[in-house]
N, C-alpha and C positions, 0 to 999 in steps of 0.2 A: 505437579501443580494441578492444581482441583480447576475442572472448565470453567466452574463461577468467578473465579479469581482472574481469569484471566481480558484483557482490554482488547477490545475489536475499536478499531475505527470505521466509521462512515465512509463512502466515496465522496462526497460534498467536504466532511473533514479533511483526508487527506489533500485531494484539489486546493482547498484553503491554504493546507499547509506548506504547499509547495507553490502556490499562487498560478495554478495553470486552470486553465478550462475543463469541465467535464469530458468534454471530447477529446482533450490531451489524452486524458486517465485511461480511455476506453482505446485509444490509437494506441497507445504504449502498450494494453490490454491482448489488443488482438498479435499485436508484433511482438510479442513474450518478454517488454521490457521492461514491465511495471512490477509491483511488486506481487507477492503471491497472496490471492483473493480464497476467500470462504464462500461461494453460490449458497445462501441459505433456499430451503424449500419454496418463500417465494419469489425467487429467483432474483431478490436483493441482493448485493456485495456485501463482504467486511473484510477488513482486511486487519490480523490481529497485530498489534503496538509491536512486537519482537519480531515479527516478517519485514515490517514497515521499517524500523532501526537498523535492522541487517542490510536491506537492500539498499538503504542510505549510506550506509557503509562499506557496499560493494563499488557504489557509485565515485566514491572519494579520488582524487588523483594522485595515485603512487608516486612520492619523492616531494610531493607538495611542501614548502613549508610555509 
């Protein structure tokens, strides 16, 4: 997959999307619970849509129905 093709979310997006605080995103950040982040050079997040889907799906409850 070519890098243009590919979708980063924002840290403001993702927070939306899971409806937590920014300071959530950065505690989960520091304690290695959050999802895996891109550092761009100026030292912004992104976090790309298939890290972000993975790690929602690590999250799920085995045996749920």
């Amino acid at each position: 997959m070519a890098a243009a093709s590919r979708k980063f979310l924002t840290v403001p997006e993702v927070c939306a999307s899971l409806g937590v605080a920014r300071s959530t995103f950065y505690d989960w950040r520091a304690k290695k619970r959050g999802p895996r982040c891109v550092k761009l050079p100026n030292g912004d997040l992104r976090i790309r849509l298939d890290d972000y889907e993975q790690w929602l799906e690590s999250l799920a409850e085995k045996g749920a129905a």
